[in-house]
KEBA-71514 format. One record per residue (C-alpha): y, x, z. Coordinates in Angstrom, 1 decimal, padded with zeros to 4 digits. Each point is the difference from the previous one (the first is absolute). Layout:
BEGIN
DRENPA   north    east      up
DRENPA       Y       X       Z
...
***
This chain:
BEGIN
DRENPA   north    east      up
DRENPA  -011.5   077.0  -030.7
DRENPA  -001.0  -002.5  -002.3
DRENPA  -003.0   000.9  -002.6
DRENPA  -001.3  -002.9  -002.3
DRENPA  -002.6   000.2  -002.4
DRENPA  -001.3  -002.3  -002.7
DRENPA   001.2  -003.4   002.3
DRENPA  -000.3  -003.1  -001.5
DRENPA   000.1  -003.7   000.9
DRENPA  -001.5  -002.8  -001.5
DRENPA   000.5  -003.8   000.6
DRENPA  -002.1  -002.7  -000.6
DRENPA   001.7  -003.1  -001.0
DRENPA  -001.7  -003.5  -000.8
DRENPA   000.8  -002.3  -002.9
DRENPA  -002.0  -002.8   000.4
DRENPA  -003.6   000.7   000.1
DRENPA   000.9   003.5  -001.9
DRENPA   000.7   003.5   001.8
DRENPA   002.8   002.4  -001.0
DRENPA   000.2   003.7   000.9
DRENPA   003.5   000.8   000.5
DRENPA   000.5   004.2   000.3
DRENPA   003.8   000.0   002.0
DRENPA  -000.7   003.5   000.4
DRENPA  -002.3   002.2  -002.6
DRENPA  -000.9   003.4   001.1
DRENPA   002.6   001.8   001.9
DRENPA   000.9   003.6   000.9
DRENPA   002.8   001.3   001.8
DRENPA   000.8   002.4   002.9
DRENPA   002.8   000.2   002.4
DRENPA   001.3   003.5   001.9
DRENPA   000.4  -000.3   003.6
DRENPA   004.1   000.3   000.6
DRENPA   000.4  -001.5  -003.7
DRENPA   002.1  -003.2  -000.7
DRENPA  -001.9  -002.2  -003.2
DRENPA   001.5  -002.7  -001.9
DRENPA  -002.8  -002.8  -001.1
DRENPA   001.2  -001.7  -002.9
DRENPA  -001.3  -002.8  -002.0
DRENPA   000.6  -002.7  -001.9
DRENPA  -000.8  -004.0   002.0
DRENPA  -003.9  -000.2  -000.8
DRENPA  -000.7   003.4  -000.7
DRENPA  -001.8   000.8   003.5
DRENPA   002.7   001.6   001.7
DRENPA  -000.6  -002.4   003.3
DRENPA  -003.8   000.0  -000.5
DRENPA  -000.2   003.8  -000.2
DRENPA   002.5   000.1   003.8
DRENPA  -002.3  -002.6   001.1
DRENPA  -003.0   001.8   000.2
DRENPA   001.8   003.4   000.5
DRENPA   000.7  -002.1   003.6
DRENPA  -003.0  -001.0   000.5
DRENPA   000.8  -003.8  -001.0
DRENPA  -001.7   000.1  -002.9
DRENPA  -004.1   000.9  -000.5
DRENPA  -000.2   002.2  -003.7
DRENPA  -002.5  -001.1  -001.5
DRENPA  -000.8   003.8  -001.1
DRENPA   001.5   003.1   000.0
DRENPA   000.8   002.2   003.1
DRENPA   003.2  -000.1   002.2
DRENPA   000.9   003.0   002.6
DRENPA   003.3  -001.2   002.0
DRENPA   000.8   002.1   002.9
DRENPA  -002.8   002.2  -000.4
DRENPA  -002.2  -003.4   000.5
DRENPA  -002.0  -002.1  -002.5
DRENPA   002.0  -003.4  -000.3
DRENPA  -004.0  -001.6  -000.4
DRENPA  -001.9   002.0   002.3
DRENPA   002.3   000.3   002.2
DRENPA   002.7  -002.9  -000.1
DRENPA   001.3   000.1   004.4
DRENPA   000.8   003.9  -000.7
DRENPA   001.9  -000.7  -002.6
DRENPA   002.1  -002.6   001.5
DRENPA   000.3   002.3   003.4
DRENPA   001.8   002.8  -002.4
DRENPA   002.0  -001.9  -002.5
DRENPA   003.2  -002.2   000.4
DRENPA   000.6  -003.0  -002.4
DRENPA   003.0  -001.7  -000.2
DRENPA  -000.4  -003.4  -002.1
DRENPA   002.5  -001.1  -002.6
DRENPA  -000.1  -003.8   002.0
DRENPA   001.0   002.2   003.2
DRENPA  -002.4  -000.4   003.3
DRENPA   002.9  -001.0   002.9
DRENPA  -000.4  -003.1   001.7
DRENPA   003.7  -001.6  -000.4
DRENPA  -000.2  -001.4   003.6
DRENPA  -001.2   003.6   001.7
DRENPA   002.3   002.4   001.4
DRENPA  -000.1   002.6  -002.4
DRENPA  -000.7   003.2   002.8
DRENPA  -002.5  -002.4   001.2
DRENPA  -001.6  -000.4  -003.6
DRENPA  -000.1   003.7  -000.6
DRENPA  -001.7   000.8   003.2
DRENPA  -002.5  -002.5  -000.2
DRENPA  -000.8   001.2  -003.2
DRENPA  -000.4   003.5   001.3
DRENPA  -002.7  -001.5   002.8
DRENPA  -001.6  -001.4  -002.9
DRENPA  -001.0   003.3  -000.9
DRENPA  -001.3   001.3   003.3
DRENPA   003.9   001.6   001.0
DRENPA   000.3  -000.4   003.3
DRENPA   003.2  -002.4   001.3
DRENPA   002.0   003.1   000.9
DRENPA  -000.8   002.1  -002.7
DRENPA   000.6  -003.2  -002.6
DRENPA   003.4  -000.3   001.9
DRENPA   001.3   003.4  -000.5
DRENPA  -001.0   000.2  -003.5
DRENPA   001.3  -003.4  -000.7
DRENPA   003.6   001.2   001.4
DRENPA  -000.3   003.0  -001.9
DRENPA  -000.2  -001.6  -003.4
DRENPA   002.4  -002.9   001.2
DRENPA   002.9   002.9   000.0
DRENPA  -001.4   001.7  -003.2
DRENPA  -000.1  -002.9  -001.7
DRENPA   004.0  -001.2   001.1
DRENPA  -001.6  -003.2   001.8
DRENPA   001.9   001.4   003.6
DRENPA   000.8  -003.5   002.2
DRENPA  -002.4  -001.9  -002.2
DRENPA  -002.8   000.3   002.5
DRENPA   000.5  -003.6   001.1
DRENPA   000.6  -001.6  -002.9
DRENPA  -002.3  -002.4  -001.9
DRENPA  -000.6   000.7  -003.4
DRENPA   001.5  -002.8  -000.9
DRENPA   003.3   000.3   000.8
DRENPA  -000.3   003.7  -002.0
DRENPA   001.6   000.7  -003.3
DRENPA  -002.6   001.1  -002.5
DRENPA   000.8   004.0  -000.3
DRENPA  -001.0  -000.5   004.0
DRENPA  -003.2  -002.1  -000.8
DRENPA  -001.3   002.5  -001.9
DRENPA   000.5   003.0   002.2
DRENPA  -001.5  -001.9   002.6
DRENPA  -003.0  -000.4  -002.3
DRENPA   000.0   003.7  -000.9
DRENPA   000.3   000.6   004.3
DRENPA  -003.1  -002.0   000.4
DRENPA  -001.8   002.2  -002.8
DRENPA   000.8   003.0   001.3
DRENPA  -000.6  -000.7   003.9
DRENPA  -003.5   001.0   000.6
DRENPA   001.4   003.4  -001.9
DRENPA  -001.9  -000.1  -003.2
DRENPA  -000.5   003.0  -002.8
DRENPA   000.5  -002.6  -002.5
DRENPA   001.9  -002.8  -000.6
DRENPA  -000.5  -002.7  -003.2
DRENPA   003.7  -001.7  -000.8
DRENPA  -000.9  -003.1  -001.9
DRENPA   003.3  -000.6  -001.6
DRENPA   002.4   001.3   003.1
DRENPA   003.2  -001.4  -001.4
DRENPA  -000.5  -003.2  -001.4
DRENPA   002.6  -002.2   000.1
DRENPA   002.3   002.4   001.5
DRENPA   003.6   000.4  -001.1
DRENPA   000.9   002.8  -001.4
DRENPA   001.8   002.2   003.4
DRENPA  -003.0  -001.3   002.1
DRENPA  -002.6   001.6  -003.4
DRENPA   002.3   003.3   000.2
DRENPA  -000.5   000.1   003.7
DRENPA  -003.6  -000.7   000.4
DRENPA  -000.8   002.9  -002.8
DRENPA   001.6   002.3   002.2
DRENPA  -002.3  -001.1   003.2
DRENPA  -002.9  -000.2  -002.6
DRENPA   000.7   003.8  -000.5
DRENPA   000.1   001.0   003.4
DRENPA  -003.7  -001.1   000.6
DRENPA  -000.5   003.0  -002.0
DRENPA   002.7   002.5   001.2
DRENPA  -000.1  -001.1   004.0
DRENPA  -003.5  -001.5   000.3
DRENPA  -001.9   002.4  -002.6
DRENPA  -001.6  -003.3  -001.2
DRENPA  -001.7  -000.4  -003.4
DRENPA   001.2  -003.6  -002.1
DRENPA  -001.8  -002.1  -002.0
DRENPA   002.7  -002.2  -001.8
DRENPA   000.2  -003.3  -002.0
DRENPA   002.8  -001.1  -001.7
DRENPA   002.2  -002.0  -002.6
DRENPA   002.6   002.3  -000.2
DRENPA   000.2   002.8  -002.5
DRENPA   003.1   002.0   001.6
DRENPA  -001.6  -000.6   003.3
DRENPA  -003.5   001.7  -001.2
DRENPA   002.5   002.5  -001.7
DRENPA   001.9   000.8   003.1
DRENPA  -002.9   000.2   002.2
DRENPA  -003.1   001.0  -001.4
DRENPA  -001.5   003.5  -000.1
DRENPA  -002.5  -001.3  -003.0
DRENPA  -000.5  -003.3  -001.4
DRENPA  -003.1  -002.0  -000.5
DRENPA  -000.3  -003.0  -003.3
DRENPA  -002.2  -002.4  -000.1
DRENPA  -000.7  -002.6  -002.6
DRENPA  -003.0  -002.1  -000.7
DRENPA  -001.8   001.2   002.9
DRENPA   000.4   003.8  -001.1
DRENPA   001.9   003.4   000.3
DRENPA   002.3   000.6  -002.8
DRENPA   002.7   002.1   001.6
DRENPA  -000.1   002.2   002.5
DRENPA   002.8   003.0   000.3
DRENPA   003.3   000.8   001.7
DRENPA   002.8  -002.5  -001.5
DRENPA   001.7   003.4  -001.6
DRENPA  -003.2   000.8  -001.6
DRENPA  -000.5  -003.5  -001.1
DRENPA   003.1  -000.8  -001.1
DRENPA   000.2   003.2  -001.9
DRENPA  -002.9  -001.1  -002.3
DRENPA   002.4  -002.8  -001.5
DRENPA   001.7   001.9  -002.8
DRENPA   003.9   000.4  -000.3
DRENPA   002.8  -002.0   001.2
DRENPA   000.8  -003.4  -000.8
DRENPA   002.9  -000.3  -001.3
DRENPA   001.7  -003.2  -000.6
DRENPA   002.9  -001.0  -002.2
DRENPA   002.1  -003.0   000.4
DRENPA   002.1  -000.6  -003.2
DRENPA   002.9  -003.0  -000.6
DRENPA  -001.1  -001.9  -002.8
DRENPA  -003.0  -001.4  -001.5
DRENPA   000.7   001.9  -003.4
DRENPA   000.3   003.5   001.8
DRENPA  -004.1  -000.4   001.3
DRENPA  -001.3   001.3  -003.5
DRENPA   002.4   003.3   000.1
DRENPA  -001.1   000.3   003.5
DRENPA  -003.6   000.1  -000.6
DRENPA   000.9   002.3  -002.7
DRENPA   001.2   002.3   002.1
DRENPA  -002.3   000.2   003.0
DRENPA  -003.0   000.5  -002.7
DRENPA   002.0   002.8  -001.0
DRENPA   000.2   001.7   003.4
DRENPA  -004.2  -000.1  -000.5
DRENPA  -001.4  -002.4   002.8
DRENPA  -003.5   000.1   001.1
DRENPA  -000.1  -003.6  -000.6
DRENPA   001.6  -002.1  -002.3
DRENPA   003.5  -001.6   001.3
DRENPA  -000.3  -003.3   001.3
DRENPA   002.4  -002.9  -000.7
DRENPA   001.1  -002.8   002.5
DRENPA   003.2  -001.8  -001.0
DRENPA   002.6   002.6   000.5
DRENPA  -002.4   003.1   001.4
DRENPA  -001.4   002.4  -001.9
DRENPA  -002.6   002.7   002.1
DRENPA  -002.2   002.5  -000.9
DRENPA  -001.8   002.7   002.2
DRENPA   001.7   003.5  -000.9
DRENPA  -001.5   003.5   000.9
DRENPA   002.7   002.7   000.6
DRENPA   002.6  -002.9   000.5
DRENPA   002.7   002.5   001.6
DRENPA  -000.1   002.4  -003.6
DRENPA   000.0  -003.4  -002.5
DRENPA   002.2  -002.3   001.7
DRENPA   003.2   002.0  -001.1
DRENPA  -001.6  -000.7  -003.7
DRENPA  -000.7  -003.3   000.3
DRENPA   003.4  -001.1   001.8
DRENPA   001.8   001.8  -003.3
DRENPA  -002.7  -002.0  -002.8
DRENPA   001.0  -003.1   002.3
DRENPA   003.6   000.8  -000.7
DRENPA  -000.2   001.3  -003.6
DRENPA  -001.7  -003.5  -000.9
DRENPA   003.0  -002.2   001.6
DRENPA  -002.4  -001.0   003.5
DRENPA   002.1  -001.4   002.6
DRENPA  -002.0   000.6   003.2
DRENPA   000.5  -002.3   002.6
DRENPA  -002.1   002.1   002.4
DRENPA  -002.6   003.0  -000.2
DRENPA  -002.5   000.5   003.0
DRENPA  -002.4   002.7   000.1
DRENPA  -002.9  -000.7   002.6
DRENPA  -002.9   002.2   001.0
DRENPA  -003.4  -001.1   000.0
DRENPA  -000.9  -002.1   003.5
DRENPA  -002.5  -000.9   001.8
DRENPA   000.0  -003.6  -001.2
DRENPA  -000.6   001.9  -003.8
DRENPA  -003.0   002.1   001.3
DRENPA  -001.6  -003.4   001.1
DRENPA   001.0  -002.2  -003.4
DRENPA  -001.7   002.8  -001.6
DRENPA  -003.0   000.2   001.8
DRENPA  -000.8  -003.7   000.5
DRENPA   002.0  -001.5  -002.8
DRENPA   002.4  -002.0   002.4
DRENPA   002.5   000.3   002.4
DRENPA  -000.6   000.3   003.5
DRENPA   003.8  -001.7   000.3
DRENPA  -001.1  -002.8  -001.7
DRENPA  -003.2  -000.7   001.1
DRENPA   001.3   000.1   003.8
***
């Protein structure tokens, strides 16, 4: 659905009398599946947006080929816009339209006849739970609705693929849970193939088939989140002890249980990353014991997502958003 090769973007910015090449994106390759649902991750600055730009034909490369669709996104720029649906992280709803008004004009826009834009647009107005919203302005909308009405504008001209720019933005947390579920169903009820940005790591876990990285305007991930989050090795376990003079016994202790790493110290909490943690962590509670360590908590975490991407890039996709 979506074969890149080699695509790169260069900017040219002026500094006084003095010219400065600016690569935002250096040499990509990726490819999507038709029916597949891909998470495009990236650090602010690192080309993510760049890289959906041109994928959406908003953006020239300045080399490099681009096959969206089954169309190139430079030769061929109207095709690709005919077969793809983009819904922007700003949103695209007037907030003075009526919203089944919106979708259907935006259906026209793409050469769907009025009654044909209608139906569709009903369609997705009761798959996507916005029933009696039809003459609504988007104003007067919560956000969880703004947002569905975005992705109903997307999808009306009935697209094989569909670019999310950061769906759930700003959404609270029931309206997030509710929109993955519709953000599924593109796939599952509509057989459509998803291009996905986002900020959140549990949402890329939850819904991505395969997730792309990229940082400093290249790919340095690519992989299911299982696979990737299996290359971080062991558990992190983290001790929480009572008193400043029980930190040294701690560390003790966890060094003993043979970390891949050495423990870490911050005020109270002692971690390490330990393989096998289920066989040593019997071991290590009783050296804790034997050496007088009041624990105040223990917490055993598996490797996330938010891991795989401080590994990769150094920082954490949490912080940087």
């Amino acid at each position: 659905m979506i074969e890149v090769q080699g695509l790169t973007k260069a900017f040219t910015s002026r500094g006084g009398k003095q010219k400065t090449e600016v690569v935002a994106v250096d040499g990509v390759d990726l490819t999507v599946d038709e029916g597949e649902i891909v998470g495009f991750l990236g650090p602010n600055g690192a080309g993510k947006t760049t890289t959906l730009r041109m994928l959406t034909t908003l953006l020239k490369p300045t080399s490099g080929t681009a096959v969206v669709a089954g169309h190139d996104v430079a030769k061929d720029p109207v095709a690709v816009r005919r077969a793809i649906g983009y819904v922007s992280q700003s949103g695209s709803t007037g907030p003075e339209a009526r919203a089944g008004e919106e979708v259907v004009d935006h259906g026209m826009l793409y050469g769907v006849s009025r009654d044909v834009a209608t139906t569709r647009a009903k369609e997705l107005f009761a798959q996507l739970e916005l029933d009696g919203l039809w003459e609504r302005k988007p104003r007067a909308m919560s956000g969880g609705q703004r947002r569905r009405l975005d992705i109903a504008m997307g999808l009306v001209h009935d697209p094989r693929l569909v670019f999310l720019d950061e769906p759930t933005t700003g959404l609270d947390p029931q309206a997030r849970a509710n929109l993955w579920e519709h953000i599924s169903a593109l796939r599952t009820d509509r057989g459509a193939t998803i291009f996905l940005t986002t900020h959140y790591l549990d949402e890329a876990d939850a819904l991505c088939d395969r997730i792309l990285v990229i940082d400093r305007g290249r790919i340095v991930a690519s992989d299911t989140p299982d696979a990737l989050k299996s290359q971080i090795s062991g558990d992190l376990v983290e001790l929480t002890v009572t008193a400043p003079d029980q930190v040294a016994a701690a560390m003790v202790a966890l060094t003993d249980a043979d970390p891949d790493d050495a423990p870490r110290v911050d005020d109270l909490h002692v971690s390490a990353r330990v393989r096998d943690v289920g066989a040593r962590l019997p071991r290590l509670v009783r050296a804790l014991d034997d050496a007088g360590v009041v624990l105040a908590a223990i917490e055993v975490r598996r490797p996330t997502l938010d891991d795989v991407f401080l590994t990769v890039t150094g920082r954490s996709l949490r912080e940087d958003a």
